[in-house]
N, C-alpha and C positions, 0 to 999 in steps of 0.2 A: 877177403871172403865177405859175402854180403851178409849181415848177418840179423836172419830172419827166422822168428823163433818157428819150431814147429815146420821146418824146411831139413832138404837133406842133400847133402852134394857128395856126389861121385867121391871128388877126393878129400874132403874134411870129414862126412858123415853127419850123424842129424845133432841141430844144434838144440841144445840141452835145458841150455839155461844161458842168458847174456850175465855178466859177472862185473862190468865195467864197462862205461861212455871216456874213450880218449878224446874224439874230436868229432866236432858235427859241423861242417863245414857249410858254403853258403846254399844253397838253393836254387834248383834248377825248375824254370817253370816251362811244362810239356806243351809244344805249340798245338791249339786246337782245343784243346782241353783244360787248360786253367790248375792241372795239377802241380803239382811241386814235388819234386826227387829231392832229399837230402844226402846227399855223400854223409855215414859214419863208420867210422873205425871207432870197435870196440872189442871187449874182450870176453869169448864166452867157453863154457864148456862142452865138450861135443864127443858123443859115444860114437866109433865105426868099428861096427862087428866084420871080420874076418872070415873067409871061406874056411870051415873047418874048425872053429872056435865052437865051442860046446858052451852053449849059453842057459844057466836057469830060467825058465820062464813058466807063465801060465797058459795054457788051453783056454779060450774064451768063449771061440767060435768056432762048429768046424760045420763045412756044406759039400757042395758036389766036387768045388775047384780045389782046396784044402781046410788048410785052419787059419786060424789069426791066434797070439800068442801077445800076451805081454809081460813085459821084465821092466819090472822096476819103473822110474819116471818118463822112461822116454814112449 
């Protein structure tokens, strides 16, 4: 899992908080552009809500398409 705070994957859910650096391997530099990819494995926390889970949250927004809502830190 790539783990990128403030992202959300289908199958982990959104990641939370990173908790722990195991390994940051060497460095890939992107032809063309001079950037650098670093492979890490690390270890973080990650909420995935469930179809049909009854979740506390708050109201923050609401307009023509619906609302926005938030629970907690995520």
């Amino acid at each position: 899992m790539d783990c990128i705070l403030i992202s959300c994957s289908g199958q982990h859910g959104f990641v939370v908080a990173i908790t722990g650096i195991e390994n940051i391997a060497k460095g890939l530099i992107r032809d063309g552009t001079g950037f650098v990819t670093f492979p890490v494995k690390c270890q973080c926390v990650v909420f995935r809500p469930f179809r049909g889970k009854i979740l506390e949250a708050v109201v923050t927004m609401v307009n023509k398409k619906g609302f926005f809502a938030e629970a907690g830190p995520v």
